[in-house]
C-alpha positions in Angstrom: -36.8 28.6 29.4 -35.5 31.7 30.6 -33.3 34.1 28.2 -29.9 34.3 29.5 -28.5 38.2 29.7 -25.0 39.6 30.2 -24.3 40.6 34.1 -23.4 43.8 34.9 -21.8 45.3 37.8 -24.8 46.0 39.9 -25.5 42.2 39.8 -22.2 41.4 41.6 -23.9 40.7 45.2 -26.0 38.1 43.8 -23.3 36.9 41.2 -21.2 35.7 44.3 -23.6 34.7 46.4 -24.7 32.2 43.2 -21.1 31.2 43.0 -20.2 30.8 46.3 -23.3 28.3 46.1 -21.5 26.4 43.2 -18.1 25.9 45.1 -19.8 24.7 47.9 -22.1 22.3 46.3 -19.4 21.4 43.7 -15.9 21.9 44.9 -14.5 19.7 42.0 -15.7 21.4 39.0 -14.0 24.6 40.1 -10.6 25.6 40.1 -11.0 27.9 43.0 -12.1 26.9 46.6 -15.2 28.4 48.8 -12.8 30.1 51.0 -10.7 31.7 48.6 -13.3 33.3 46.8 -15.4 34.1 50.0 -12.8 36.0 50.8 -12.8 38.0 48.1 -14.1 41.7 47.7 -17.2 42.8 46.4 -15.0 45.1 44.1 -13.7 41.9 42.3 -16.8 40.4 41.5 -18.0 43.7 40.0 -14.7 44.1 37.9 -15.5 40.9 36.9 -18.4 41.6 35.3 -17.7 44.9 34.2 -19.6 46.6 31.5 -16.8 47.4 28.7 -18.3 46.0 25.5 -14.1 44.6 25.4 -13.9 43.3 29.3 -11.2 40.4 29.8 -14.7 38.5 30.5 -18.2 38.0 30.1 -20.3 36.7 32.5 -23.9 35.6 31.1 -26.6 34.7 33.9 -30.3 33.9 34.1 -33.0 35.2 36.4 -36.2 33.5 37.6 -37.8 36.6 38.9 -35.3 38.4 40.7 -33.2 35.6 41.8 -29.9 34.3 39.6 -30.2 30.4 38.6 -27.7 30.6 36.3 -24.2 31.7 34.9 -21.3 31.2 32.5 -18.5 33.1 31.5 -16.4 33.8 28.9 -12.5 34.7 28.9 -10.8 36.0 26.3 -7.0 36.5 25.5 -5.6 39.4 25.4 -1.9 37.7 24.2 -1.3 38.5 20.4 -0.8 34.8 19.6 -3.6 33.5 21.3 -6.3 36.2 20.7 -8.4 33.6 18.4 -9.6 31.5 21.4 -11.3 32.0 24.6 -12.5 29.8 27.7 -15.4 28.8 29.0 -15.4 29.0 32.3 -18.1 28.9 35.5 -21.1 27.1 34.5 -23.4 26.4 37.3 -26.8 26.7 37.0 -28.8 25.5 40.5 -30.7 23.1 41.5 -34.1 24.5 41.4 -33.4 25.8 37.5 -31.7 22.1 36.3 -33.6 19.9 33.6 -35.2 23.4 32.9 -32.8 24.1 29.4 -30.9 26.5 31.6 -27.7 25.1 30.8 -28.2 25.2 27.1 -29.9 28.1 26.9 -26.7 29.7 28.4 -23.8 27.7 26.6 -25.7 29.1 23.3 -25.6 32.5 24.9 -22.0 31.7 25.6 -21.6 30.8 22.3 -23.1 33.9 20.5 -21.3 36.2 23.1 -18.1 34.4 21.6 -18.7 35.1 17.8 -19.3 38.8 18.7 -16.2 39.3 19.4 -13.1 40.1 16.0 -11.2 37.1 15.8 -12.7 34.3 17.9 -12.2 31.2 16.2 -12.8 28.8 18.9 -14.3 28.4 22.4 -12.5 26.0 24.9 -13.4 24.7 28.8 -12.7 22.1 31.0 -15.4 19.6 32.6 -14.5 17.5 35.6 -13.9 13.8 34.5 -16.9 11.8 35.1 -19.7 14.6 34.9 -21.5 12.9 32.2 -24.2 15.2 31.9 -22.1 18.4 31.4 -19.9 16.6 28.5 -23.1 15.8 26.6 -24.1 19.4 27.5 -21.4 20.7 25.7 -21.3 17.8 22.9 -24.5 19.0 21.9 -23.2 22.6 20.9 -20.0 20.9 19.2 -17.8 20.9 21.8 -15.4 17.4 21.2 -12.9 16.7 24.2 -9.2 16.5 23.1 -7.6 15.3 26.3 -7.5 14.0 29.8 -5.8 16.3 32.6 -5.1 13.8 35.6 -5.2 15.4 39.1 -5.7 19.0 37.9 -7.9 19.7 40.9 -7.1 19.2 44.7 -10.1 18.1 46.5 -10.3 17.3 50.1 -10.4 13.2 49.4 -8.0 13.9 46.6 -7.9 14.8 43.1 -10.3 14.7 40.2 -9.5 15.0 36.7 -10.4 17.4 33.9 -11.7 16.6 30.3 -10.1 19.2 28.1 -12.7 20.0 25.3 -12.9 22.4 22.3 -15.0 23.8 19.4 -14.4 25.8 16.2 -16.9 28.6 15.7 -18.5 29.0 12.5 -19.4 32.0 10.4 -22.9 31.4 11.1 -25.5 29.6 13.1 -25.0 28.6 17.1 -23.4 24.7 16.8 -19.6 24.6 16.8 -18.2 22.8 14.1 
């Protein structure tokens, strides 16, 4: 398994190529289209992952060698009443890295980037209704679903549904409670 590090600017050319990737592959896990973040500046992905130890976000990937397999992110509130939570938020690892422990190894990263922050009591996401594999992904760090949000992605045969799911951070240790 490889050990998931925090992007950093300088990564953003193969941070979008990766996610471009995902959008493609899976244009009903993510929120955004292809073309919409194709067309996109480089600038934006960079921002994105900017190096602030307080960014908006934190993007986590893995590397096999010099190519990214893998990535997650984490956004945090900035809102007063709703600085306790953030979101979990592009998980894709690819093909060639799956059934590898990719995908845990980097919810667990997501995870400890998440208690590092003042104030984080709980970690939420959405996972496209259906995608079995991810929900017991994300069951197995504590993550339990707490509703069902019909059509809350367009797709070009229709609309797919999202699984809203959450988990309280402990003090200690990586499992949600």
């Amino acid at each position: 398994m490889l050990s998931p590090i925090r992007l950093m600017p300088e990564h953003a050319r193969v941070y979008r190529a990766l996610m471009l990737q995902a959008y493609t592959q899976h244009p009903q896990a993510f929120g955004s289209s292809v073309a919409e973040r194709a067309a996109l500046p480089l600038s934006w992905w960079a921002k994105r992952l900017a190096a602030d130890p307080n960014a908006h976000e934190l993007v986590l990937g893995v590397f096999d060698g010099q190519q990214l397999v893998g990535v997650v992110g984490l956004a945090f509130e900035s809102r007063e009443k709703l600085r306790h939570k953030c979101s979990l938020f592009g998980m894709y690892v690819a093909p060639q890295a799956r059934r590898l422990g990719q995908g845990a190894a980097l919810v667990q990263a997501a995870l400890a980037g998440a208690r590092t922050r003042p104030g984080i009591k709980l970690v939420q996401l959405t996972v496209t209704h259906g995608n079995l594999a991810a929900q017991a992904l994300y069951e197995r760090f504590g993550f339990v679903s707490f509703g069902l949000e019909p059509m809350a992605v367009a797709v070009d045969d229709g609309f797919v549904s999202k699984n809203h799911m959450w988990c309280r951070l402990p003090d200690e240790g990586v499992r949600c409670t």
